[in-house]
C-alpha positions as a Markdown table, in Angstrom:
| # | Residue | x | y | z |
|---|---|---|---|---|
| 1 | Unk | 0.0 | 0.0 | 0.0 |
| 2 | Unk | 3.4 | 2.8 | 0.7 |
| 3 | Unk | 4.7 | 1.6 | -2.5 |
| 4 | Unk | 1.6 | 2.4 | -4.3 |
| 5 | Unk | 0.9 | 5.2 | -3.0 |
| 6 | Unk | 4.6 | 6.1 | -3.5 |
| 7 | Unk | 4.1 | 5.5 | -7.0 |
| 8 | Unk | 1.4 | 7.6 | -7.5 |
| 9 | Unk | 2.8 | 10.7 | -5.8 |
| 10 | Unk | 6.0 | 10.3 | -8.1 |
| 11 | Unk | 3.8 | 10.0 | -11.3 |
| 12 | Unk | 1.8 | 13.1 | -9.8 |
| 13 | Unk | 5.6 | 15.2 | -9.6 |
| 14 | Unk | 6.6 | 14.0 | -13.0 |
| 15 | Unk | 3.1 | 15.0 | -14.7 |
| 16 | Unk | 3.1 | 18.0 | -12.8 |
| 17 | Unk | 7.3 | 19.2 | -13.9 |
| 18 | Unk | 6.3 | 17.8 | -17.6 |
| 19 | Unk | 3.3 | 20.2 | -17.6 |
| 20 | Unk | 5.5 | 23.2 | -16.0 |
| 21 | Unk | 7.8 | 22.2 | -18.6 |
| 22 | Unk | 5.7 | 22.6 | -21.6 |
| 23 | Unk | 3.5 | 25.5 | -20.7 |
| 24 | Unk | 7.3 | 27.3 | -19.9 |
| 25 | Unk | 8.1 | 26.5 | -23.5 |
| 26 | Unk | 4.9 | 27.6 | -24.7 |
| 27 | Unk | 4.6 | 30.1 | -23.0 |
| 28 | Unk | 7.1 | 32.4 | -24.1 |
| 29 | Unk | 6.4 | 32.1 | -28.1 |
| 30 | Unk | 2.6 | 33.0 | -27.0 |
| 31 | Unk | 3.3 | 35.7 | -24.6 |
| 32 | Unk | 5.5 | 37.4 | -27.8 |
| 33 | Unk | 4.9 | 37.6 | -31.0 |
| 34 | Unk | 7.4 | 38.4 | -33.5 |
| 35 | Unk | 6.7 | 41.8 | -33.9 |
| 36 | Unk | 7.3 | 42.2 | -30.1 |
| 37 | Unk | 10.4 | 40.5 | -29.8 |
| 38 | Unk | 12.6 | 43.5 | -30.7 |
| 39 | Unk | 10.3 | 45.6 | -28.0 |
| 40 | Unk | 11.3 | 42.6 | -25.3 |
| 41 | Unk | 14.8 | 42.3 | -25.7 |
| 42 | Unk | 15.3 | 46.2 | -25.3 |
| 43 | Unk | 13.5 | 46.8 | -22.2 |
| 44 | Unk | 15.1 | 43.9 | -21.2 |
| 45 | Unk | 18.1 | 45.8 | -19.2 |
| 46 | Unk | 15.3 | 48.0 | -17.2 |
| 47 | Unk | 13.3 | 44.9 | -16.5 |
| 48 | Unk | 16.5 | 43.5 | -14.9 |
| 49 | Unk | 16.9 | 46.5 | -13.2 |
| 50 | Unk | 13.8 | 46.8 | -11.3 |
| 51 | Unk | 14.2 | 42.5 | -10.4 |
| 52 | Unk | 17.4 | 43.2 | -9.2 |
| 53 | Unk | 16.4 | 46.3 | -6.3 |
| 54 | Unk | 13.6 | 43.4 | -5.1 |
| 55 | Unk | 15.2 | 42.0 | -2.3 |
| 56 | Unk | 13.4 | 39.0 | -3.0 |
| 57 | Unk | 15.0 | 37.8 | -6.3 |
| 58 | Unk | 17.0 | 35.0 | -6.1 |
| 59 | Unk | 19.5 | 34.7 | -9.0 |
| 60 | Unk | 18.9 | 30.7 | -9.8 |
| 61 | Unk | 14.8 | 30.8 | -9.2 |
| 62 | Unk | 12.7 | 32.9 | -10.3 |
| 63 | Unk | 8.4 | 33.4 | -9.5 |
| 64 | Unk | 6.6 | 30.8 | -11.1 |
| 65 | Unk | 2.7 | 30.1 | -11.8 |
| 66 | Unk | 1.3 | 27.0 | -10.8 |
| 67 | Unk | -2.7 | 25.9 | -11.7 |
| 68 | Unk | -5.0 | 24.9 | -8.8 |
| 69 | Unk | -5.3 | 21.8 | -10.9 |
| 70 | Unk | -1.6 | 21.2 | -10.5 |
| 71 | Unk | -1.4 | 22.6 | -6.7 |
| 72 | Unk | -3.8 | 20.0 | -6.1 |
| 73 | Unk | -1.9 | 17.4 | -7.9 |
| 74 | Unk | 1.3 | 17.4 | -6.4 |
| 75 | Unk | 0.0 | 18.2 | -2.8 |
| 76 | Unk | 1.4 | 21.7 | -3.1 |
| 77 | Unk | 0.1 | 23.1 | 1.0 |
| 78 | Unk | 0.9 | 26.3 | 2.5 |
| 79 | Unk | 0.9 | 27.9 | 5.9 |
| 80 | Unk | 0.3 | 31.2 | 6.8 |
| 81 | Unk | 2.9 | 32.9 | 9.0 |
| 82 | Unk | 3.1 | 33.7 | 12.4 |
| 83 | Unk | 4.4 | 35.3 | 15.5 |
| 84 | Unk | 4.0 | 33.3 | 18.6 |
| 85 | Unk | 5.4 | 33.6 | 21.9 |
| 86 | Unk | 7.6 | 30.5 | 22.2 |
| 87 | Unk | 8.6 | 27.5 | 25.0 |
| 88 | Unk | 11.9 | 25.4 | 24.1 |
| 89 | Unk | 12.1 | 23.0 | 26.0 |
| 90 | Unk | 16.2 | 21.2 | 26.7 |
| 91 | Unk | 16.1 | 17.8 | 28.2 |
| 92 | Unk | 19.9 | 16.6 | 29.1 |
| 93 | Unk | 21.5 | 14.3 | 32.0 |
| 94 | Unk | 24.2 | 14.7 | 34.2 |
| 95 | Unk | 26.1 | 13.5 | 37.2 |
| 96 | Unk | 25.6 | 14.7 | 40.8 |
| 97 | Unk | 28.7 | 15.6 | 42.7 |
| 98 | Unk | 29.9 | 17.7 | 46.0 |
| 99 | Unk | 29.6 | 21.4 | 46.1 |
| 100 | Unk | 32.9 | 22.4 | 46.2 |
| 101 | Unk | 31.8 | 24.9 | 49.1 |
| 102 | Unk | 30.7 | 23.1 | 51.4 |
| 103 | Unk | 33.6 | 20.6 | 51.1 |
| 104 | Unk | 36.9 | 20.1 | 53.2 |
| 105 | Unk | 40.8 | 18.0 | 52.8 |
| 106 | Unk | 42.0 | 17.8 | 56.0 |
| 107 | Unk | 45.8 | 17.5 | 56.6 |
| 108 | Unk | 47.9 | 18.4 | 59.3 |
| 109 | Unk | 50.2 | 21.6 | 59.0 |
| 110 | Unk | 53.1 | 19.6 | 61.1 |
| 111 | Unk | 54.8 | 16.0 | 61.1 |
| 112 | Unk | 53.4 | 13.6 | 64.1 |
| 113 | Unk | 51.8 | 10.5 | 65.0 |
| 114 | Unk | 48.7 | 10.1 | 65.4 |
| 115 | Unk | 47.3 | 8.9 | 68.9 |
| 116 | Unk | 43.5 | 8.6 | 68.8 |
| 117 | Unk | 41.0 | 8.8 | 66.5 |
| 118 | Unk | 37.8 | 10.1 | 67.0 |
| 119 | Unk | 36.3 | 9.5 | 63.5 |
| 120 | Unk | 37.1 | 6.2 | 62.2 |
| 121 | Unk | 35.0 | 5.1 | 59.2 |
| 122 | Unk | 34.0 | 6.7 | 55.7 |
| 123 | Unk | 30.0 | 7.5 | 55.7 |
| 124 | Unk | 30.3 | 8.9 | 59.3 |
| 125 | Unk | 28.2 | 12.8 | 59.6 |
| 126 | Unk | 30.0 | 14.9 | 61.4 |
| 127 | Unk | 29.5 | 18.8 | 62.4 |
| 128 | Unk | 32.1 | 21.7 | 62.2 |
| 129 | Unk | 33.8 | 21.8 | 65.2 |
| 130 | Unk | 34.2 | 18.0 | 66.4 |
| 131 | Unk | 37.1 | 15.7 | 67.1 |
| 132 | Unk | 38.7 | 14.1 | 64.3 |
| 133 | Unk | 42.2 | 12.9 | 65.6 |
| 134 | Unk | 44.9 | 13.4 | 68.2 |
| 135 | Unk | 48.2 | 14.1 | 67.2 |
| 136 | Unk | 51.7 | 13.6 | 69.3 |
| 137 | Unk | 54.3 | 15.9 | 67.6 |
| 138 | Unk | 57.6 | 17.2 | 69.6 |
| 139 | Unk | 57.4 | 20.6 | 68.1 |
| 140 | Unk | 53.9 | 20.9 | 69.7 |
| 141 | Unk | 54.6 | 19.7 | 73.0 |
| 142 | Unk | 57.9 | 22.2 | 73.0 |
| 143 | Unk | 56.2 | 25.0 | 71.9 |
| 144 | Unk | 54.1 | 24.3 | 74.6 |
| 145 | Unk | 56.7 | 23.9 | 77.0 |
| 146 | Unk | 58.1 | 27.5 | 75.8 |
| 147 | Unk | 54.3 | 29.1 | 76.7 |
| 148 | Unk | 54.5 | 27.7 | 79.7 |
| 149 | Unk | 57.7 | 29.1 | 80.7 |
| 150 | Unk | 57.4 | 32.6 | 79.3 |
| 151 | Unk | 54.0 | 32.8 | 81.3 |
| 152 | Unk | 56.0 | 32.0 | 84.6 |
| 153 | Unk | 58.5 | 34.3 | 84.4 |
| 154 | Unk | 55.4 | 36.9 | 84.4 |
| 155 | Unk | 55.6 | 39.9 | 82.7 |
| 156 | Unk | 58.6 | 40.3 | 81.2 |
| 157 | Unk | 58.2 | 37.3 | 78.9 |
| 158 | Unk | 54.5 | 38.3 | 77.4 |
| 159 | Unk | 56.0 | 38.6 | 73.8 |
| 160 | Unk | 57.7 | 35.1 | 73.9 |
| 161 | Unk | 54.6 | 33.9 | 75.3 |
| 162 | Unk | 52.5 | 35.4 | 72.5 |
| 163 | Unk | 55.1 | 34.3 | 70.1 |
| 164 | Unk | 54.3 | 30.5 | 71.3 |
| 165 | Unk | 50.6 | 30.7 | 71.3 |
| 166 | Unk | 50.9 | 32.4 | 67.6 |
| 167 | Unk | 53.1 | 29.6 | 66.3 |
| 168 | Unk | 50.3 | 27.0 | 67.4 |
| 169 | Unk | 47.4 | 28.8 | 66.1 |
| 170 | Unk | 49.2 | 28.5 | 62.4 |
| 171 | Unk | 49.8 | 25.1 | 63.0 |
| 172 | Unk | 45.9 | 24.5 | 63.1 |
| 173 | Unk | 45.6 | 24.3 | 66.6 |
| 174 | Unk | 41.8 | 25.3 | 67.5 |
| 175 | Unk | 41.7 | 27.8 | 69.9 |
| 176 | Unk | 39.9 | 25.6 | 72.7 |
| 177 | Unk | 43.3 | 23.3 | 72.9 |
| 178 | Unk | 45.0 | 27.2 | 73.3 |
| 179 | Unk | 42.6 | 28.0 | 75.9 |
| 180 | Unk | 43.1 | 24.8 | 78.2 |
| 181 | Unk | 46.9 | 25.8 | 77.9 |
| 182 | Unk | 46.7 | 29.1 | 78.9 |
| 183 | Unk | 45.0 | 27.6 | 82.2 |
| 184 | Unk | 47.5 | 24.5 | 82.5 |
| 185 | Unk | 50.6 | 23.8 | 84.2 |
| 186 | Unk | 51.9 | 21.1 | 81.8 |
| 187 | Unk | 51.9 | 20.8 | 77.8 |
| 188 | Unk | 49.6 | 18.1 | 76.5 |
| 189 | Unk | 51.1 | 15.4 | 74.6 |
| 190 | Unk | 48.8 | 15.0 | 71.8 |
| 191 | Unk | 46.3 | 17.6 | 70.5 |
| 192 | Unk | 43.4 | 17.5 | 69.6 |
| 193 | Unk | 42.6 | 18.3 | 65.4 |
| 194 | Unk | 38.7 | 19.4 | 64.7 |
| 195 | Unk | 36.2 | 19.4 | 62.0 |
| 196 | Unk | 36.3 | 22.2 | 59.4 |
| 197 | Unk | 32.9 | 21.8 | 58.2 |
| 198 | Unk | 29.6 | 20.0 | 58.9 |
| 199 | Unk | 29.7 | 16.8 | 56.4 |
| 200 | Unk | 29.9 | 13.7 | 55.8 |
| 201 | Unk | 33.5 | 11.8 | 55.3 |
| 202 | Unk | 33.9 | 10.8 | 51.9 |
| 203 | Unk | 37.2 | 9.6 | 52.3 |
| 204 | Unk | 39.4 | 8.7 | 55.4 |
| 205 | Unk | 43.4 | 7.7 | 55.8 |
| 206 | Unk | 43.8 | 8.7 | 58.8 |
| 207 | Unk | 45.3 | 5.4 | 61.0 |
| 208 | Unk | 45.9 | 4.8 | 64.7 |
| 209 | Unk | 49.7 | 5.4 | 65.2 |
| 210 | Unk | 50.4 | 6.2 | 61.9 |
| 211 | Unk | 53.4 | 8.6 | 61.2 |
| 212 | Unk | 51.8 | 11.9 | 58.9 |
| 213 | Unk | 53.4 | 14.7 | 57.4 |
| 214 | Unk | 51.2 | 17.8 | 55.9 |
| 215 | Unk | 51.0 | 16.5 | 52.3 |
| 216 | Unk | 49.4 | 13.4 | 54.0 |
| 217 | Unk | 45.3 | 14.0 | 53.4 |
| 218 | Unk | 43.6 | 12.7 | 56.5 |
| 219 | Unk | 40.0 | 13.1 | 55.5 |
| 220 | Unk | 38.1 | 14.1 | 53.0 |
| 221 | Unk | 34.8 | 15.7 | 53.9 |
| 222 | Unk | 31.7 | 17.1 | 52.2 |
| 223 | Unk | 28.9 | 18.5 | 53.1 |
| 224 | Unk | 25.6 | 16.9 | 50.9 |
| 225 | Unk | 23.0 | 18.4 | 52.3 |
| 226 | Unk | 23.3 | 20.8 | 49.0 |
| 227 | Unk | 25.0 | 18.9 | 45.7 |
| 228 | Unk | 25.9 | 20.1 | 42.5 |
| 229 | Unk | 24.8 | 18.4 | 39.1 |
| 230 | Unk | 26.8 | 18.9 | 36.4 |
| 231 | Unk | 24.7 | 18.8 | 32.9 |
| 232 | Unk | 25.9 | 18.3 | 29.2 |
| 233 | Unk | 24.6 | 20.3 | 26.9 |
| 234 | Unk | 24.7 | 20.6 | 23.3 |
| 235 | Unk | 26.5 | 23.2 | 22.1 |
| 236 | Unk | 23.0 | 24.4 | 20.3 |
| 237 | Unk | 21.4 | 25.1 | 23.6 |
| 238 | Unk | 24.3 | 26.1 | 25.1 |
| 239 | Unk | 23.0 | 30.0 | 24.2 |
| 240 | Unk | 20.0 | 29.5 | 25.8 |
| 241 | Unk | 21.1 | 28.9 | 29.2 |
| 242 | Unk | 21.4 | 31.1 | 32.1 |
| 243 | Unk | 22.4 | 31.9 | 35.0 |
| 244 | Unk | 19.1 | 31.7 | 37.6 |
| 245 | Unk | 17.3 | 29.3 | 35.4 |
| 246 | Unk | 15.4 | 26.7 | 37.3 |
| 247 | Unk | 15.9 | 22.8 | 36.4 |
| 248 | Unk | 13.8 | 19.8 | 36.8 |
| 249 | Unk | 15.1 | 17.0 | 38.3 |
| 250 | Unk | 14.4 | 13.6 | 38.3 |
| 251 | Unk | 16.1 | 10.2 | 39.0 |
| 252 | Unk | 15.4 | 7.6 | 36.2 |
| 253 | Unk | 15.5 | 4.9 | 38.9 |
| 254 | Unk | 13.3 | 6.4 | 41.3 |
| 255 | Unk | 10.5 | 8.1 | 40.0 |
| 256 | Unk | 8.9 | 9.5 | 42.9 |
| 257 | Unk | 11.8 | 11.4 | 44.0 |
| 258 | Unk | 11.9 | 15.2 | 42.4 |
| 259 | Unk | 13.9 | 18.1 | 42.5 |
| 260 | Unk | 14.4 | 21.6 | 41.7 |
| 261 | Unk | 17.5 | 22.9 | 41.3 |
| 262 | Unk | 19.2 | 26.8 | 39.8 |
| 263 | Unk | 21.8 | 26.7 | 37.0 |
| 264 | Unk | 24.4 | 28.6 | 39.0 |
| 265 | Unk | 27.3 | 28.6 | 36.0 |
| 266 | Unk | 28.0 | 27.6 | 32.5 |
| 267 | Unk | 31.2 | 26.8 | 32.2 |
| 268 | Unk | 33.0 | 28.5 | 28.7 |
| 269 | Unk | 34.9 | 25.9 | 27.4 |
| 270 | Unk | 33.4 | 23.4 | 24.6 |
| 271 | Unk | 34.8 | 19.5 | 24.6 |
| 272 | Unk | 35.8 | 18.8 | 21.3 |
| 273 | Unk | 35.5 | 15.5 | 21.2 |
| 274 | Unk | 31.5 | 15.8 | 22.0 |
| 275 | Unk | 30.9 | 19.1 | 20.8 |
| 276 | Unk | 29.5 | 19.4 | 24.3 |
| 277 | Unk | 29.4 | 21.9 | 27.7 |
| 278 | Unk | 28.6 | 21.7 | 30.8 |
| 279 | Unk | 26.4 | 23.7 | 33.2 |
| 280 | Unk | 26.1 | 23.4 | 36.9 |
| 281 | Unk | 23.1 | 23.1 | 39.1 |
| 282 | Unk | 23.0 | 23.7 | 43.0 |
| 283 | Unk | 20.2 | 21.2 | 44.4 |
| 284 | Unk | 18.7 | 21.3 | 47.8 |
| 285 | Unk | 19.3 | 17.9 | 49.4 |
| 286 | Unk | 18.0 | 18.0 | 52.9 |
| 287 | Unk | 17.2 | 13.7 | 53.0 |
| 288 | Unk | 21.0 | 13.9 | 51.8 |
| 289 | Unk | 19.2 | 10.5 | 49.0 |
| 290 | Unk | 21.0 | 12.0 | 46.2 |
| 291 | Unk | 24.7 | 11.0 | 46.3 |
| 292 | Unk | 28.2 | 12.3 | 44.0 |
| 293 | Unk | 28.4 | 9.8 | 41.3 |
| 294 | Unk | 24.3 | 9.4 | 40.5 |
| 295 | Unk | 23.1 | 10.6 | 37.4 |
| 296 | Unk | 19.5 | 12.3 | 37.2 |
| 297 | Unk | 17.8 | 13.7 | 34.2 |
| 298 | Unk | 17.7 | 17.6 | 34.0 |
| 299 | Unk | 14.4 | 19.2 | 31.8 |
| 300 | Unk | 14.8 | 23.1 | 31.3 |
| 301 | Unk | 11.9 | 25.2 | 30.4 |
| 302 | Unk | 12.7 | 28.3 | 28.0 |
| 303 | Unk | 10.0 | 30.8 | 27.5 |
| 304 | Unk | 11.9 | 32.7 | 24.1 |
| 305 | Unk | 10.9 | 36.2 | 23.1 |
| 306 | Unk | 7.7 | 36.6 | 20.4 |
| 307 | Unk | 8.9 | 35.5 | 17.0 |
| 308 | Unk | 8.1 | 35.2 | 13.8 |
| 309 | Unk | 7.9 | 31.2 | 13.0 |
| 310 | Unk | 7.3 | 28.6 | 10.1 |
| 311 | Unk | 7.5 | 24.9 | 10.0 |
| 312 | Unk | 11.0 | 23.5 | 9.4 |
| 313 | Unk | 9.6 | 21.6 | 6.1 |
| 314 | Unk | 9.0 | 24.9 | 4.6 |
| 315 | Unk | 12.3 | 26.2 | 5.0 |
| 316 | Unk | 14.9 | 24.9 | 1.7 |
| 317 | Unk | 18.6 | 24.8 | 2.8 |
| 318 | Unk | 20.6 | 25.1 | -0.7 |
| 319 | Unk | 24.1 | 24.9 | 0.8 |
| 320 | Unk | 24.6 | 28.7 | 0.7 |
| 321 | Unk | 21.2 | 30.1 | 1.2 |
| 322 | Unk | 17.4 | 29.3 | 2.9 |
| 323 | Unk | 14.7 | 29.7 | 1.0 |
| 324 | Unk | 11.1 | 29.8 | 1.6 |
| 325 | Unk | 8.4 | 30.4 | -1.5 |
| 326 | Unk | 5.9 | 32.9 | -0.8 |
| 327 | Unk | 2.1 | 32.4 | -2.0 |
| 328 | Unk | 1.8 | 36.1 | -3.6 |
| 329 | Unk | -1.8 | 34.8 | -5.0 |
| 330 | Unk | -3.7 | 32.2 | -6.2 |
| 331 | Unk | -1.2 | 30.7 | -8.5 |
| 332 | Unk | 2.0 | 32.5 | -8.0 |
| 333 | Unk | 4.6 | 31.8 | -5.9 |
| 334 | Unk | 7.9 | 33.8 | -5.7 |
| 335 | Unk | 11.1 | 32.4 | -3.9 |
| 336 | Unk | 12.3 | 34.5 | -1.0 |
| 337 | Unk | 15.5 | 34.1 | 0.6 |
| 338 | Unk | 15.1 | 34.0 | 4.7 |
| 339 | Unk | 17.8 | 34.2 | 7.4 |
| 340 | Unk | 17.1 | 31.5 | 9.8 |
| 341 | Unk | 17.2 | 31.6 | 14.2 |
| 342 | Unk | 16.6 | 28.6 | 16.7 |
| 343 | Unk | 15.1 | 25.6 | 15.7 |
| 344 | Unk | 12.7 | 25.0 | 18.4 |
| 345 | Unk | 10.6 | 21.9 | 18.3 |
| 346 | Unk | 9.8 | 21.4 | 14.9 |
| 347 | Unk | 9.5 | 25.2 | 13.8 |
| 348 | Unk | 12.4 | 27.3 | 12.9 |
| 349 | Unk | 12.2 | 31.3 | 14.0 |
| 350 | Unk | 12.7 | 33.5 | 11.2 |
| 351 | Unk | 14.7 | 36.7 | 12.0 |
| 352 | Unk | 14.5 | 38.4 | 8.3 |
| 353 | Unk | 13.0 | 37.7 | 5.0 |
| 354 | Unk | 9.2 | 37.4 | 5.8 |
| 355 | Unk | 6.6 | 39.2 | 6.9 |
| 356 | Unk | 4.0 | 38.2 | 9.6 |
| 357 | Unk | 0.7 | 37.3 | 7.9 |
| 358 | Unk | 2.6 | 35.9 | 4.6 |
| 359 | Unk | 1.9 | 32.6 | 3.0 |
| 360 | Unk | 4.5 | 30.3 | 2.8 |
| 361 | Unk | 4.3 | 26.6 | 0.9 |
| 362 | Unk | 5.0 | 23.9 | 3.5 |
| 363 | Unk | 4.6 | 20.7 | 1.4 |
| 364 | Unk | 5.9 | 20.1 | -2.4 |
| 365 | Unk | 8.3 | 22.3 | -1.6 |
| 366 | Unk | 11.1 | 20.4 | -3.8 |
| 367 | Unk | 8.5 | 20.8 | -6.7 |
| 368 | Unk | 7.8 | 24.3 | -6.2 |
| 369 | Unk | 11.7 | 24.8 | -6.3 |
| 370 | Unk | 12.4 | 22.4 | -9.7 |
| 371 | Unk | 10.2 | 24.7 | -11.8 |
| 372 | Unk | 11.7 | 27.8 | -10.5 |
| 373 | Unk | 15.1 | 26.8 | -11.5 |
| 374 | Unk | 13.7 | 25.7 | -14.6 |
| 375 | Unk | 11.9 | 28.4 | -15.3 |
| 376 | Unk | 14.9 | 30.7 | -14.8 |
| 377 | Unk | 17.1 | 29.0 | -16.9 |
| 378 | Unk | 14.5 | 29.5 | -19.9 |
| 379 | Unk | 14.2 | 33.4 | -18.6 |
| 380 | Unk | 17.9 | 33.8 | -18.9 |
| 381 | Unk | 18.2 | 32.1 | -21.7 |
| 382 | Unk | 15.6 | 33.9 | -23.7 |
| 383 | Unk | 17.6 | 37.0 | -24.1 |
| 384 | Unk | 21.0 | 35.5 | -24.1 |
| 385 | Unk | 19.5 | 33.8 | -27.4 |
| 386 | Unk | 18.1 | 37.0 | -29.0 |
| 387 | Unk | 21.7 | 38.2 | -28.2 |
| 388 | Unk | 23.3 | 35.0 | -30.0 |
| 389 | Unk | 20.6 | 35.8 | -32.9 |
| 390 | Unk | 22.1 | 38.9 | -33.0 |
| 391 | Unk | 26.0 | 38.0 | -33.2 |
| 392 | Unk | 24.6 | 34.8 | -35.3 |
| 393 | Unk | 23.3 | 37.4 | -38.2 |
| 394 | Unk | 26.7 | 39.4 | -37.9 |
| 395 | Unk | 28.8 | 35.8 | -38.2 |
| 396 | Unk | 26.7 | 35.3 | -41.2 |
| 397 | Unk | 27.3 | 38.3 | -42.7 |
| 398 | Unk | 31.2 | 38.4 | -42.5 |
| 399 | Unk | 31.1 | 34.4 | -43.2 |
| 400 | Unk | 30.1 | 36.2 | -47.0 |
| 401 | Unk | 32.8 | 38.8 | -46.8 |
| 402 | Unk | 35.6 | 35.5 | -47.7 |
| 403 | Unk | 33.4 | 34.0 | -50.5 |
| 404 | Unk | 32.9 | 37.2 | -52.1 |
| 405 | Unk | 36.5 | 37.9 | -51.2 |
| 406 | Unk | 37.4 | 34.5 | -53.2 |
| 407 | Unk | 35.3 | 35.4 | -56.3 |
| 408 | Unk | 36.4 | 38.7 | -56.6 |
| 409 | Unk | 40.2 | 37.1 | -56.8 |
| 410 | Unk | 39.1 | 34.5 | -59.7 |
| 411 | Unk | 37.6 | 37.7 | -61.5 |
């Protein structure tokens, strides 16, 4: 049943082009008798002139006339133009990971061992300000020692004192471990090292008795009660995003869970491997269910400005132009050459070349675009072979000069 029907829409096309054809070679020795041939051919120059100030005149096409009878015959359908107020709508998926605010490498700022641990397995919630680990380090318990002795000799000794406690402080001692010393009589062995933010650990090599040094990371700790979800985006709709926009979110393995989330940053760099970017979400994630490494689908909601639109089928990519053809009446249709905007859905926005209101042939467009080229191939060539008539006559004329050249020698 496709096949026939195939079939007969490709006999349709052929009748109709054969018929253009004709009537576009009939045509012209009807519209111009001989006697007006000469008349043609020399307002032929102004005629070009006023075709070439009309912005719509496309070198290779020209404005054909096509019968109801054949409109009807190859399916030729328009659609009138319009300006709408427009909803794009990007769906995209991306990965959830830590907000790098709210996130924390501990390490110590001096070599020690490590005497206690307070926090001792990954997954563990903590809150800013509690015990991580205890840590035995000479250098702490002498600089200790050195408070304590500057603070005995009274007075005189404030500075060195001062000195010490200043030494501890940037060595990341909290300032509760500096205010039991300034009330002891003897250093502590091993202080105690504190959160830096309310989290969760995410990673944890901190060991009982181990021997660190500062480029040792102890923990790793992040804070998921807000997460960031990094989205790809085509580089397409990579114009549309901005900063504020809200995003849907949903987990394709959990459908009752929902999210909203704000596009906080787009980064500027394109992969080109992917031809893709990416664009970061903050999401609110107080039941802390969404973890880093969990991808979720993203739906962003675009209301564009009011713009002129027409169905993609209507628009004819050439390779160096679009064109659309404009129904100027009942059986005329001229081609009009249209810059293009966004594709959204399956409508493309028109930024110049029509008008709102216009008529604009959506179906048999291929058609409509054979016998234009065809029919301005026969317009061009109708005065280029007047001109050839012209220089044909002249050739004939001085192909008699050599003949009568040659007789007049034999005479």
């Amino acid at each position: 049943m496709r096949i026939s029907r195939l079939y007969i829409t490709l006999l349709a096309a052929t009748a109709l082009l054969t018929q253009l054809a004709m009537s576009a070679e009939i045509s012209p020795s009807k519209a111009l008798s001989s006697n007006d041939k000469q008349k043609a051919h020399a307002s032929g120059e102004t005629q070009h002139g006023n075709a070439s100030s009309d912005k719509s005149v496309i070198d290779d096409r020209a404005e054909i006339s096509v019968s109801d009878q054949q409109q009807k015959a190859a399916g030729v359908q328009t659609q009138i133009v319009t300006r709408e107020k427009l909803f794009h709508k990007i769906r995209t998926v991306g990965s959830i990971t830590t907000d790098q605010t709210r996130e924390a490498h501990v390490h110590t700022r001096i070599s020690g061992w490590i005497e206690k641990i307070h926090i001792d397995y990954v997954g563990k919630a903590v809150t800013k300000g509690a015990p991580l680990f205890d840590l035995y380090s000479p250098d702490l318990v002498s600089t200790q020692e050195e408070y304590l002795a500057a603070r005995r000799q009274g007075s005189g000794a404030t500075e060195v004192a001062e000195a010490a406690l200043t030494r501890l402080r940037l060595w990341g001692v909290a300032e509760v471990e500096l205010q039991r010393l300034r009330s002891a009589k003897t250093p502590k062995k091993a202080l105690t090292f504190y959160a830096p933010v309310t989290g969760v650990v995410i990673r944890k090599a901190a060991i009982l008795g181990t021997y660190v040094t500062p480029d040792t990371e102890l923990y790793y700790l992040a804070d998921i009660a807000q997460v960031w979800l990094l989205l790809t985006l085509y580089e397409a709709d990579v114009a549309l995003i901005k900063i504020g926009d809200k995003v849907a979110v949903s987990l394709p393995y959990d459908l009752s869970k929902h999210y909203t989330g704000v596009i906080s940053y787009v980064y500027p760099e394109i992969d080109i491997q992917t031809r893709t970017a990416k664009a970061r979400v903050e999401i609110a994630n107080a039941d802390q269910f969404l973890r880093p490494g969990m991808f979720a689908n993203a739906d962003i909601e675009k209301q564009l400005t009011e713009q002129l639109v027409v169905p993609d089928e209507a628009v004819l990519d050439t390779g160096q132009r679009k064109i659309v053809f404009v129904k100027t009446g009942d059986i005329q249709f001229i081609p009009r050459e249209v810059k293009i905007g966004q594709r959204v859905g399956d409508q493309l926005t028109i930024l110049a070349g029509l008008n709102e209101g216009e008529a604009v042939v959506v179906s048999a467009s291929f058609l409509i675009d054979a016998e234009s080229r065809l029919q301005a191939a026969l317009r061009k060539g109708t005065p280029a072979a007047g001109g050839h008539g012209g220089h044909g006559d002249n050739a004939s004329d001085t192909s008699k000069k050599p003949s009568n050249n040659s007789t007049s020698g034999k005479e």
